[in-house]
C-alpha positions in Angstrom: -271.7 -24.0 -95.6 -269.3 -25.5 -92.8 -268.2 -29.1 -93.8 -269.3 -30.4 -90.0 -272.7 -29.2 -91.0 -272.3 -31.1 -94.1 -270.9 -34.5 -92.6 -273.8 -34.7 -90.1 -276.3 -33.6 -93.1 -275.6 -37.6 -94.2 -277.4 -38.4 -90.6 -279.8 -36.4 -90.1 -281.8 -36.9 -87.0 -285.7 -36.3 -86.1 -287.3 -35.9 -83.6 -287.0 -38.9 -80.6 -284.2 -39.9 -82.7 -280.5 -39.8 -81.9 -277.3 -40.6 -83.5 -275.1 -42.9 -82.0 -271.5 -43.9 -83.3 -268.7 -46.3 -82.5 -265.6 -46.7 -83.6 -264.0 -49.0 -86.3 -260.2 -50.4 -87.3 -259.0 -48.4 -90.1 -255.0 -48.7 -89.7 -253.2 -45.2 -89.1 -256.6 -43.5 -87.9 -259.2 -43.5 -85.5 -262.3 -43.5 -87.9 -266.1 -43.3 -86.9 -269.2 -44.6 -87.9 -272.0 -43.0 -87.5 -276.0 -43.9 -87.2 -279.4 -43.2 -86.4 -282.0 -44.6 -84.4 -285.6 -43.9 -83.1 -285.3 -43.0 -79.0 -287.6 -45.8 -78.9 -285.7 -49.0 -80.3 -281.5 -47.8 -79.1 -279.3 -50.3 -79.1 -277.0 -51.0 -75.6 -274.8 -48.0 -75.9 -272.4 -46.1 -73.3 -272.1 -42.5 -72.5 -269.0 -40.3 -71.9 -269.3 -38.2 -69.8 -266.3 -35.4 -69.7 -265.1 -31.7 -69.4 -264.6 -29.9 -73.1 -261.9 -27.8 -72.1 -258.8 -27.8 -69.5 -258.4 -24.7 -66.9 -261.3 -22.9 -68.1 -259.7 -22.6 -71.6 -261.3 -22.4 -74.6 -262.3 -25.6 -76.2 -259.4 -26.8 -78.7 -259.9 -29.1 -81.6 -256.3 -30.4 -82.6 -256.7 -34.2 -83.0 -259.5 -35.4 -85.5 -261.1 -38.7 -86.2 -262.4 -39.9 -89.9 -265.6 -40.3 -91.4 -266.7 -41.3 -94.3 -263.2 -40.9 -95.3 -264.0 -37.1 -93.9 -261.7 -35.1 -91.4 -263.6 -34.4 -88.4 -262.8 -32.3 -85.8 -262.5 -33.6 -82.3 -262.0 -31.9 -78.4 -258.6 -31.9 -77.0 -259.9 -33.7 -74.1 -261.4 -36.2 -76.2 -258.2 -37.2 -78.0 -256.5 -39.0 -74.6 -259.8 -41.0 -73.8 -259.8 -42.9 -77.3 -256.4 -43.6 -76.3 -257.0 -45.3 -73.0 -259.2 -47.4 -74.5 -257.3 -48.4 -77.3 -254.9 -49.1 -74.7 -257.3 -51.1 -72.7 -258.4 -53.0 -76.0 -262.1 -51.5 -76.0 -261.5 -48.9 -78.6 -262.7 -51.5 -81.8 -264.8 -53.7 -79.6 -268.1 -52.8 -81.3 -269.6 -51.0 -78.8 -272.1 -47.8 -79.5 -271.3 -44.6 -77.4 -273.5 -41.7 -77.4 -270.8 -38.5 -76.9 -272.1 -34.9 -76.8 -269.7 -33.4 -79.1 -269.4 -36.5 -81.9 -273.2 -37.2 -81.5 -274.6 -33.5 -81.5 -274.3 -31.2 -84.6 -273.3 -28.3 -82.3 -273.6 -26.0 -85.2 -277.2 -26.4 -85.5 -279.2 -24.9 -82.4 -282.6 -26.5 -83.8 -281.3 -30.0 -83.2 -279.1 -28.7 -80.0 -282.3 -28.0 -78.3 -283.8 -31.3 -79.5 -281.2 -33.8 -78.0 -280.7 -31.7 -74.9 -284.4 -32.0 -74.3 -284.1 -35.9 -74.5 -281.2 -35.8 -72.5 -283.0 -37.7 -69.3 -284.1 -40.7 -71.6 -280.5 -40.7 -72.9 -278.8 -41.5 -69.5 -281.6 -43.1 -68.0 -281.5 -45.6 -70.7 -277.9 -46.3 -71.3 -275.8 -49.1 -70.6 -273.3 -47.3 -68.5 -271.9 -44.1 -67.9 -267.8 -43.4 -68.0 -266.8 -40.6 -66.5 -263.6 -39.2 -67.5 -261.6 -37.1 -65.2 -258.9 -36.9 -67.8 -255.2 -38.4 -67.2 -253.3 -39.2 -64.2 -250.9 -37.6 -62.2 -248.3 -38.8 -59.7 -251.3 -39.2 -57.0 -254.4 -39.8 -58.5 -253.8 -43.4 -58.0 -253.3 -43.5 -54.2 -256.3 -41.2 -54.1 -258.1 -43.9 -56.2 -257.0 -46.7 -53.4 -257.9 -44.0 -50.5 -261.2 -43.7 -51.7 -261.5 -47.8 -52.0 -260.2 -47.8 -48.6 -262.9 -45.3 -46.8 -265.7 -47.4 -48.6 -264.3 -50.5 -46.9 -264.5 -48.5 -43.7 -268.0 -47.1 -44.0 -269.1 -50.5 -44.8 -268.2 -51.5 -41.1 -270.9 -49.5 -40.0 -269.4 -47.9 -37.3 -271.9 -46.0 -34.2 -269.1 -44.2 -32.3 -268.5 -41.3 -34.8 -266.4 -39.7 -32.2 -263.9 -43.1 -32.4 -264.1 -43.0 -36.2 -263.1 -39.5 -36.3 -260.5 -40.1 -34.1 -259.3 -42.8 -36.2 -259.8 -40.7 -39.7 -258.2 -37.6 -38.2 -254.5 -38.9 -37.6 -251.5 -38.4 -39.2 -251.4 -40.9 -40.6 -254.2 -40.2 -42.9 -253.9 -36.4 -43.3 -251.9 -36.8 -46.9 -254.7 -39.1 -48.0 -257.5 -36.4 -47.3 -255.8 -33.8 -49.6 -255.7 -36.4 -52.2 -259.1 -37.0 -52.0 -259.7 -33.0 -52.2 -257.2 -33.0 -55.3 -259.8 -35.9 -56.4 -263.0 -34.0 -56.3 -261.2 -30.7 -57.5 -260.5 -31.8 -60.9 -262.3 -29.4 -63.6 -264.9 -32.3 -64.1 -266.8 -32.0 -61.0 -267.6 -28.1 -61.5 -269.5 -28.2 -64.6 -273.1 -27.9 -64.4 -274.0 -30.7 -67.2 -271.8 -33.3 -65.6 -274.4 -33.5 -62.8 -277.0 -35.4 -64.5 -274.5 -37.5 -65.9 -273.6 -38.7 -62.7 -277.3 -38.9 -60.8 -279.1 -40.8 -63.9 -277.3 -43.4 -65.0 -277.7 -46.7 -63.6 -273.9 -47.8 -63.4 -271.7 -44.9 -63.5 -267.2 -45.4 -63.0 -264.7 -42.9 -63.4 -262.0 -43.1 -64.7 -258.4 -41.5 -64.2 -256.0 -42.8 -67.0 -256.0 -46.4 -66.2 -257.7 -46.6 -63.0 -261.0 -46.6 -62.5 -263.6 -46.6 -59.2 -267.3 -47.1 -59.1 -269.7 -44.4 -58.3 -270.8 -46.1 -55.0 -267.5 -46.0 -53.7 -267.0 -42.6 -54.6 -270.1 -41.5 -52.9 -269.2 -43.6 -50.0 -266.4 -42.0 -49.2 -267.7 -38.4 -49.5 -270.2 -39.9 -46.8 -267.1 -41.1 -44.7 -265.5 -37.1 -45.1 -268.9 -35.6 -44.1 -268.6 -37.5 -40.7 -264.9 -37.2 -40.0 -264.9 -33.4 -40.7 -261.3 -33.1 -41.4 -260.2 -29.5 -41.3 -259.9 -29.8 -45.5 -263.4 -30.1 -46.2 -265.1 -28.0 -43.4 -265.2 -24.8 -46.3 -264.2 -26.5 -48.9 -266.4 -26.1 -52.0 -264.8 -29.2 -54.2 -266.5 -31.3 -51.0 -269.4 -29.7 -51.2 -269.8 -29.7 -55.1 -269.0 -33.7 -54.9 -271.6 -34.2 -51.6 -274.7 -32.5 -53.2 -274.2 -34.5 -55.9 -274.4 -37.4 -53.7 -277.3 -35.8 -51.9 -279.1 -35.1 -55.3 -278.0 -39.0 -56.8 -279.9 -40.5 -53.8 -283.2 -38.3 -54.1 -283.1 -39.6 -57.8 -282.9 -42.7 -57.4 -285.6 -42.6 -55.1 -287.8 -41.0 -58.1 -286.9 -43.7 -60.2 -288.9 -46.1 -58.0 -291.6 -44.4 -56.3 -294.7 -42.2 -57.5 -294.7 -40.0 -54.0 -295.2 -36.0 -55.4 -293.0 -34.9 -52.5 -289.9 -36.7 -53.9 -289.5 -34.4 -56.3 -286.9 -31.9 -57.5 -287.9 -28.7 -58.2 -285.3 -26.9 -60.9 -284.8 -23.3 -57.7 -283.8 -25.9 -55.8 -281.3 -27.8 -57.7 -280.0 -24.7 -59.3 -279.8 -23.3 -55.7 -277.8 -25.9 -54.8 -275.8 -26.5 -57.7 -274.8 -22.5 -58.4 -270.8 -23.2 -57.4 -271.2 -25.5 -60.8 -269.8 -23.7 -63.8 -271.2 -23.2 -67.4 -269.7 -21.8 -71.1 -272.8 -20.9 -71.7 -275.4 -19.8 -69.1 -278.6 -20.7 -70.0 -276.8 -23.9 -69.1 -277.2 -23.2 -65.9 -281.0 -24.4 -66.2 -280.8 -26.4 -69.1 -277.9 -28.6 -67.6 -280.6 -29.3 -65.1 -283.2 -30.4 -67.7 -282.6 -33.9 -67.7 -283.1 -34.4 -63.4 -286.5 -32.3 -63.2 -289.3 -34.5 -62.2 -291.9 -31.6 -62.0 -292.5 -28.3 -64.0 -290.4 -29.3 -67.0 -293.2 -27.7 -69.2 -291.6 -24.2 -67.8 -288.7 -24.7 -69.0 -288.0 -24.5 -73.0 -284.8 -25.0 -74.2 -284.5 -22.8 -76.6 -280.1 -21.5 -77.5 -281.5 -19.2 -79.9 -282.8 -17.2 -76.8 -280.8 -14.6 -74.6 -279.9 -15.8 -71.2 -281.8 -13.2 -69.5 -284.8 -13.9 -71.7 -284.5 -17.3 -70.6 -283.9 -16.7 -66.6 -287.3 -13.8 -66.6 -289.7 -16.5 -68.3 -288.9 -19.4 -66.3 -289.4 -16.9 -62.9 -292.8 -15.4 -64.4 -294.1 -19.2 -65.6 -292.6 -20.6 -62.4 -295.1 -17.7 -60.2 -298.2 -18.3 -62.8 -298.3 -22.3 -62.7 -297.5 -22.4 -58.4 -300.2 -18.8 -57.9 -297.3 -18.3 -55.5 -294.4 -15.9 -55.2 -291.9 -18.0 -53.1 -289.7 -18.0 -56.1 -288.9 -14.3 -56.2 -287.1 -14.9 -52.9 -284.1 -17.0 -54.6 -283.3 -13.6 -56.4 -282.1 -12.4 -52.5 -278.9 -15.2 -52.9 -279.0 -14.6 -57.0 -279.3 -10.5 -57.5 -278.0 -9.0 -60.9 -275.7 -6.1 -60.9 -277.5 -2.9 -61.1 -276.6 -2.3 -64.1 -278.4 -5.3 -66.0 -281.6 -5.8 -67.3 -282.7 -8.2 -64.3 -285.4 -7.2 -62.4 -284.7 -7.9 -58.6 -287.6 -10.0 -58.2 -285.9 -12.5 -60.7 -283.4 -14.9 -59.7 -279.6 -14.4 -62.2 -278.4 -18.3 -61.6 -275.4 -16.1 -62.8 -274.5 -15.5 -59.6 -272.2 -17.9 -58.1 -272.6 -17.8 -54.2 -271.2 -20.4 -51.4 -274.0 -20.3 -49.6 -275.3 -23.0 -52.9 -273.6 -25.6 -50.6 -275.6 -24.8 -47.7 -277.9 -27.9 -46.6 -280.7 -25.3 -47.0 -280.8 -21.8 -49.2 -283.4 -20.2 -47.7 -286.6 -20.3 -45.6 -288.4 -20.6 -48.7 -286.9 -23.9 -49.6 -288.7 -25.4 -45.9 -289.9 -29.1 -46.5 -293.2 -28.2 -46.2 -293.2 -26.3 -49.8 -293.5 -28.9 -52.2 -293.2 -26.8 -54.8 -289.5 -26.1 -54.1 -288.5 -28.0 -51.7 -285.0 -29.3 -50.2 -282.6 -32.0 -50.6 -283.4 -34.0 -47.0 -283.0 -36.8 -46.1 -284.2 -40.0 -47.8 -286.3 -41.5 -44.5 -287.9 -38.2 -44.6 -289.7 -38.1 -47.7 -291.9 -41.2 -46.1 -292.6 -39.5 -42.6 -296.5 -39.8 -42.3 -295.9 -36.9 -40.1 -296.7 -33.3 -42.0 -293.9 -31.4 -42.5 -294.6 -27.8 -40.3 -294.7 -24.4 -42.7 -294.0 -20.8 -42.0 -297.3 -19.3 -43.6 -296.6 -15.5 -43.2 -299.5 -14.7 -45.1 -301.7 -16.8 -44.0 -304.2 -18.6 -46.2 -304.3 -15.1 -48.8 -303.8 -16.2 -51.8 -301.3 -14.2 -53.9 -302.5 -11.5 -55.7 -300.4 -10.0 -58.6 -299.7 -9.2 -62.0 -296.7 -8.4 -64.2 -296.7 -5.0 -65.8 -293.7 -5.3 -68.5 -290.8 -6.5 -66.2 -292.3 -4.8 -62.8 -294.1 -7.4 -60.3 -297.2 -5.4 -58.4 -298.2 -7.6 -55.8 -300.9 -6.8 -52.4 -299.8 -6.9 -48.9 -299.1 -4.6 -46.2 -296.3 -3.1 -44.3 -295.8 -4.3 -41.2 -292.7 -2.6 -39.8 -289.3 -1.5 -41.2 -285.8 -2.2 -40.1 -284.6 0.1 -37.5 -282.3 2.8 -38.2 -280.3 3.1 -34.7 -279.1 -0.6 -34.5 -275.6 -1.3 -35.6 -273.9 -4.5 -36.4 -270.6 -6.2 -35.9 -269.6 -8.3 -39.1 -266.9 -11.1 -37.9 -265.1 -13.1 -40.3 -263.1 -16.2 -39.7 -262.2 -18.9 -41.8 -264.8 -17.8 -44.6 -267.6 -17.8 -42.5 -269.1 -14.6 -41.5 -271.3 -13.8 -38.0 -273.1 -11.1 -37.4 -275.4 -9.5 -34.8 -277.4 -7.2 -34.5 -277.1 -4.5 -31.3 -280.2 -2.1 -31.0 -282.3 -1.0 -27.7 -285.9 -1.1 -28.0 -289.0 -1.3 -26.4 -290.8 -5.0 -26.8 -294.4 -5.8 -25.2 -292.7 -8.0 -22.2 -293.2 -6.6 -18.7 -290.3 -5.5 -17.3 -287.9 -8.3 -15.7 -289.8 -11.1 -17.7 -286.8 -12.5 -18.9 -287.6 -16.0 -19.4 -289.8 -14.5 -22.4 -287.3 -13.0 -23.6 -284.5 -15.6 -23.5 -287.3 -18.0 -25.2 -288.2 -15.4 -28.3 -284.0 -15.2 -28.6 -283.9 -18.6 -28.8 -286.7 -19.6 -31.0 -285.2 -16.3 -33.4 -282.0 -17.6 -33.4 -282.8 -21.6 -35.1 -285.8 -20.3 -37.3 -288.0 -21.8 -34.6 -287.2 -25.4 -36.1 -286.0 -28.6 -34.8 -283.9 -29.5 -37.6 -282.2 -27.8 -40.8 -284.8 -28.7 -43.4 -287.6 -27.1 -41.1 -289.3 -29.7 -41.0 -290.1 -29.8 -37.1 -291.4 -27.1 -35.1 -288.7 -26.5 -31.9 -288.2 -28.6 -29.1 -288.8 -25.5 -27.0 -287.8 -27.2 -23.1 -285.2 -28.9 -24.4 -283.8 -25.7 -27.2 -284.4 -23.0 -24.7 -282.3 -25.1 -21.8 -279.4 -25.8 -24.3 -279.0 -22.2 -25.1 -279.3 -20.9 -21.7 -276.5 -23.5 -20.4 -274.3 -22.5 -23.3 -274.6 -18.7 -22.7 -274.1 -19.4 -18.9 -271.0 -21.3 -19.3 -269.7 -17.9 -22.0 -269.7 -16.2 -18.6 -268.3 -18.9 -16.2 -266.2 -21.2 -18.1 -265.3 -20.0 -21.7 -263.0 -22.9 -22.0 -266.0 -25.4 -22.6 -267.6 -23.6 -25.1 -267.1 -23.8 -28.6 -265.1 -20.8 -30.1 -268.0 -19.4 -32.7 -270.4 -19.6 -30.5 -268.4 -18.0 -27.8 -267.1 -15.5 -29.9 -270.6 -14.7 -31.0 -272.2 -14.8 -27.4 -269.1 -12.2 -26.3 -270.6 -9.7 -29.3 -274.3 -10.2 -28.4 -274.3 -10.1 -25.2 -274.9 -6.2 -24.5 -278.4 -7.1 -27.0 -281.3 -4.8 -25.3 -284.2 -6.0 -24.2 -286.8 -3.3 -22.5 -283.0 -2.6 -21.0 -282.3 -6.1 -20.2 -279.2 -7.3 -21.9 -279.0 -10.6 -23.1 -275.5 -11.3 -20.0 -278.4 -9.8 -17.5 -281.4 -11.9 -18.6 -278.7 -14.7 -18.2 -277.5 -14.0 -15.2 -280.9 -13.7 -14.0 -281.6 -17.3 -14.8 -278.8 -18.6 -13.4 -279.8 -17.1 -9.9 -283.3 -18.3 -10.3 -282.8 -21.7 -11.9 -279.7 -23.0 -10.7 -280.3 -26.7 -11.1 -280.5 -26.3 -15.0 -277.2 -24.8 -14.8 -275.4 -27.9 -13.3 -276.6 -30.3 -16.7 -274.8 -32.0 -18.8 -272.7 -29.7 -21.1 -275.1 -29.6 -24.5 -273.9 -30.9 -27.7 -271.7 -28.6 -29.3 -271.2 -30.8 -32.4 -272.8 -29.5 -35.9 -273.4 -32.3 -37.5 -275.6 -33.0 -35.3 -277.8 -30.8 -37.0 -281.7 -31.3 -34.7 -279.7 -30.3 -31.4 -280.0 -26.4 -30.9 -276.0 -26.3 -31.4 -276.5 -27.8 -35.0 -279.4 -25.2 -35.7 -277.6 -22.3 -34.5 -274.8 -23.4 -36.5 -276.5 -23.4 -39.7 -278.6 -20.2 -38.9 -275.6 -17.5 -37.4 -272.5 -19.8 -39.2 -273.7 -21.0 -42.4 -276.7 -18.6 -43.5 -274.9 -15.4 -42.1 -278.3 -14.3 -40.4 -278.1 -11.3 -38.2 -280.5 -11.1 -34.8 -282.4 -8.0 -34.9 -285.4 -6.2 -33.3 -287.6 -4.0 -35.4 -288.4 -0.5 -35.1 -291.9 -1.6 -33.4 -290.2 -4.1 -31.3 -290.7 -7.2 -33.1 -287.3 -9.7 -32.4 -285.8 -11.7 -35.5 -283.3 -12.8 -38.2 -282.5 -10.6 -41.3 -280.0 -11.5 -44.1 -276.4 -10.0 -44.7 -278.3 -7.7 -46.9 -280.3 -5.8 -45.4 -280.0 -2.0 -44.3 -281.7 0.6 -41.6 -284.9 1.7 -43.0 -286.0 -1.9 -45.1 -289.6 -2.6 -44.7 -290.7 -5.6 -43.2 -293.6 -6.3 -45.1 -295.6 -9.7 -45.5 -296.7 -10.4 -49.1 -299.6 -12.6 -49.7 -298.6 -15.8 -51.5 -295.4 -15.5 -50.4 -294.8 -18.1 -46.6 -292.1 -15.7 -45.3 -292.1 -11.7 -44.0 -290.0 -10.1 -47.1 -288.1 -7.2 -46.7 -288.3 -4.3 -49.3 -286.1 -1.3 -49.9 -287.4 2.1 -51.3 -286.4 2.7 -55.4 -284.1 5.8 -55.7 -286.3 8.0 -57.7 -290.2 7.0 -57.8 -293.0 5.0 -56.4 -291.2 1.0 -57.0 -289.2 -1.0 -54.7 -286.6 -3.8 -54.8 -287.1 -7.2 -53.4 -283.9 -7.2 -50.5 -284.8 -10.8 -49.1 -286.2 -12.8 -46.5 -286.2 -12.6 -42.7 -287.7 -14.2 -40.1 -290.1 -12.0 -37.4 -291.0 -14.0 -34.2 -294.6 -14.5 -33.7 -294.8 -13.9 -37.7 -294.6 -16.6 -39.1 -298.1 -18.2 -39.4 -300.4 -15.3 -40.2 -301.0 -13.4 -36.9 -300.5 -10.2 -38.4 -303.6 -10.8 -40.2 -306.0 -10.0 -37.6 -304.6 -6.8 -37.3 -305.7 -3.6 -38.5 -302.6 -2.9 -41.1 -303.0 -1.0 -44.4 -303.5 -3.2 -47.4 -301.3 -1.4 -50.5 -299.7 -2.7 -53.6 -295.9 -2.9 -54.2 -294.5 -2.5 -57.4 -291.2 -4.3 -57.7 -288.5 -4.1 -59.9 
């Protein structure tokens, strides 16, 4: 038998029980003592919280620590932490630390899944939280002080963001900001488990070597970089890691003192948001989560003795049998397995990294008005007396389906299918890809009747919604004359436009209508309305995210959605994904149109994804006569 199994035989552990240890003088070594105690009665302990392995490595044990007069292995990383605090005299100082790899016979999977499953009490309960981010470097400390210094600023509360930008965005500042990136991009910050060590503690600092900064400041100043928009954090994933943690900290702590349902944090969404994070293992992926869930914990069981895919499959089927709702399956659009594995495609593979995880929504599906998955908005929005609007494709159908071995039948109807004359123009720049959809197709507007079409454009183009979480229905006055002033000026005065959407008005504006491009329809309004054309310029700022700029942003910039019109003339948004031929169906129990793509060789189909079809979106295919059938998916 392994002599680590042996050693932690001597304190064994039951359940709602957990070993603690701390560490005591014994000359030449660092020595440990170990002991046990009911969940129930702990004494003040602190947590470590650190990465088990350097550049992706695998984990080293070269350093060990006695017990019992016993040799015990310990982690690389492990080994220069005891040594800053011996140097900072807190090594021998009495204290109890619970630390995943001392406290947690990794050898045994039985008590692995135990502790992992108490892992929310652990960090709720302890003293503090240190987070090590291992030693320092030649810059780490001014990028401690920089991050000091942006808290000082944000605690000025400025108004003018423009003038704070300005400010932030000099030269004099521009070294500081790529410190700060070097900050958030050490190995800590991608792993998955380090996120509830960050979001449940109640005092949390991190520490570099010797310095050391607070969790508040930290956040503040990834607050401060979210408003400046410096050109280093505009696509870059360490910033975006670091700010949904700070998005997903603040919803927690709103948990932790209220009782309101919709405060919740569904496990799609946080693994949706959280899938840049990386995992050794990847039924981490969901089980690093654990510890944050405040709903449908029960569909989770952490089990290690399980495969990963085993583990991914019954979460999705449990997830669509509690909810009687199939809004799930659509998170297997961003989170698709190779063909080649076991997967069905109606099954999300958290596997699958994808920078659209840092997006401040993944999907339709994740619209505030699903409390079932739900979004990370804002804070002041979870107490709006105001209901949240909801797409509600289907109508009030309730799903209807049934799992036969790994295939999901489910009833709907066909409603359309993508057309197969349209091409599209893919544009790439800076990581962010636009594309637009070019087809010529009847639609039931008279001819000339513009106006109806700009407004159907418009409302296709931001999802319909006020703001990103899709909350608010559209402003449509106030959308509809922002858009039109922004295409107008494409044709008359490029200069004042900003570039994406001017590079994307330049590739959609031969889009047919009934034969009206989109540059005709335009210029058709400008001649009849010229008095809207002389307003103020609109915003053209994104993070000013409930203007029709902001939405646009998210919806052509961010989500990669292409404008399309279907074979039967219906206008709307379809992912990256999707190809000529695609049905558009709508799925009852599922709040969004769903596009699915013929199987090679029989009857079954694969889920492709999402869209959004104008004048869809809340049942009023329904009343028509369309064919009821049932899809088998795989």
């Amino acid at each position: 038998m392994d002599e680590t199994h042996i050693l932690y035989q001597d304190y064994p552990v039951r359940d709602n029980e957990v070993r603690l240890c701390r560490f005591v003088d014994d000359s030449d070594y660092v020595s440990v003592e170990f002991q046990v105690f009911p969940v129930e009665s702990l004494p003040r302990y602190q947590i470590l919280s650190y990465v088990w392995s350097v550049d992706g490595l695998e984990p080293s044990r070269n350093w060990t620590v006695k017990i019992n007069g016993t040799q015990l292995p310990i982690l690389d990383t492990l080994w220069p932490f005891l040594q800053t605090l011996r140097a900072k005299k807190l090594l021998l100082d009495g204290s109890w630390w619970w630390i995943d790899s001392l406290c947690i016979d990794l050898t045994n999977t039985t008590e692995r899944s135990l502790q992992v499953q108490m892992m929310q009490r652990l960090y709720s309960d302890c003293h503090s939280c240190i987070i090590w981010l291992g030693e320092e470097s030649h810059s780490s400390g001014r990028a401690v002080d920089f991050i000091y210094y942006l808290h000082r600023i944000s605690e000025r509360g400025w108004h003018n963001i423009k003038e704070l930008r300005t400010i932030m965005q000099e030269d004099e500042h521009q070294g500081s900001w790529v410190l700060l990136e070097d900050f958030l991009s050490r190995r800590w910050w991608t792993r998955v488990w380090t996120l509830q060590e960050f979001c449940m503690p109640s005092v949390v600092s991190f520490w570099v070597g010797s310095r050391s900064v607070g969790r508040e400041e930290v956040c503040a100043s990834l607050k401060m970089a979210d408003i400046c928009e410096t050109t280093y954090f505009e696509n870059s994933i360490p910033f975006r890691r670091g700010w949904n943690r700070r998005r997903i900290w603040k919803r927690h702590r709103v948990l932790s003192s209220t009782t309101k349902q919709h405060a919740g944090l569904s496990l799609p969404a946080l693994a949706a948001y959280c899938c840049t994070n990386e995992a050794t293992n990847d039924v981490d992926r969901l089980y690093g989560l654990y510890g944050l869930l405040s709903t449908d914990r029960e569909l989770l069981r952490v089990d290690y003795s399980q495969t990963v895919d085993q583990i991914y499959f019954q979460f999705a089927k449990s997830f669509i049998e509690k909810h009687n709702a199939l809004d799930l399956a659509i998170f297997a659009s961003l989170f698709s397995s190779n063909e080649t594995e076991s997967l069905p495609s109606w099954v999300p593979d958290w596997r699958r990294q994808t920078s659209l995880g840092a997006q401040v929504i993944p999907l339709m599906v994740s619209q505030s008005g699903n409390a079932s998955i739900g979004n990370l908005r804002p804070i002041a929005t979870l107490y709006s007396t105001t209901p949240s609007a909801r797409y509600s494709a289907s109508g009030d159908r309730a799903a209807t389906y049934k799992f036969e071995d790994t295939i999901l039948c489910v009833r709907g109807m066909a409603i359309d299918r993508l057309d197969p004359s349209k091409t599209w123009v893919d544009v790439h720049e800076q990581g962010s890809k636009m594309s637009f959809g070019l087809p010529t197709v009847h639609t039931p507007y008279p001819i000339g009747d513009a106006r109806n079409a700009l407004t159907e454009i418009c409302r296709s183009l931001i999802l319909s919604r006020h703001d990103r979480y899709l909350r608010v229905e559209m402003p449509v006055t106030e959308f509809l004359n922002d858009f039109l002033v922004l295409c107008a000026l494409s044709l008359s005065e490029p200069t004042a436009v900003n570039s994406k959407f001017l590079e994307w008005f330049n590739k959609a504006r031969h889009f047919q209508i009934h034969g009206l491009t989109l540059e005709s329809m335009v210029r058709q309004q400008m001649r009849e309305s010229e008095n809207v054309f002389h307003d103020v310029v609109p915003n053209q700022d994104h993070y000013i995210q409930d203007s029709f700029f902001g939405r646009w942003y998210d919806t052509i910039v961010r989500m990669a959605l292409r404008l399309t019109i279907t074979r039967n003339g219906r206008l709307g948004m379809i992912p990256e994904k999707a190809r000529e031929d695609d049905l558009v169906c709508i799925i009852y129990g599922c709040s969004v149109p769903v596009l699915l793509r013929k199987a090679r060789d029989d009857e079954a189909y694969t889920l492709v994804g999402e869209c959004f079809i104008d004048q869809c979106m809340s049942g009023e295919v329904l009343q028509f006569d369309y064919t009821e059938t049932t899809f088998q998916i795989r």
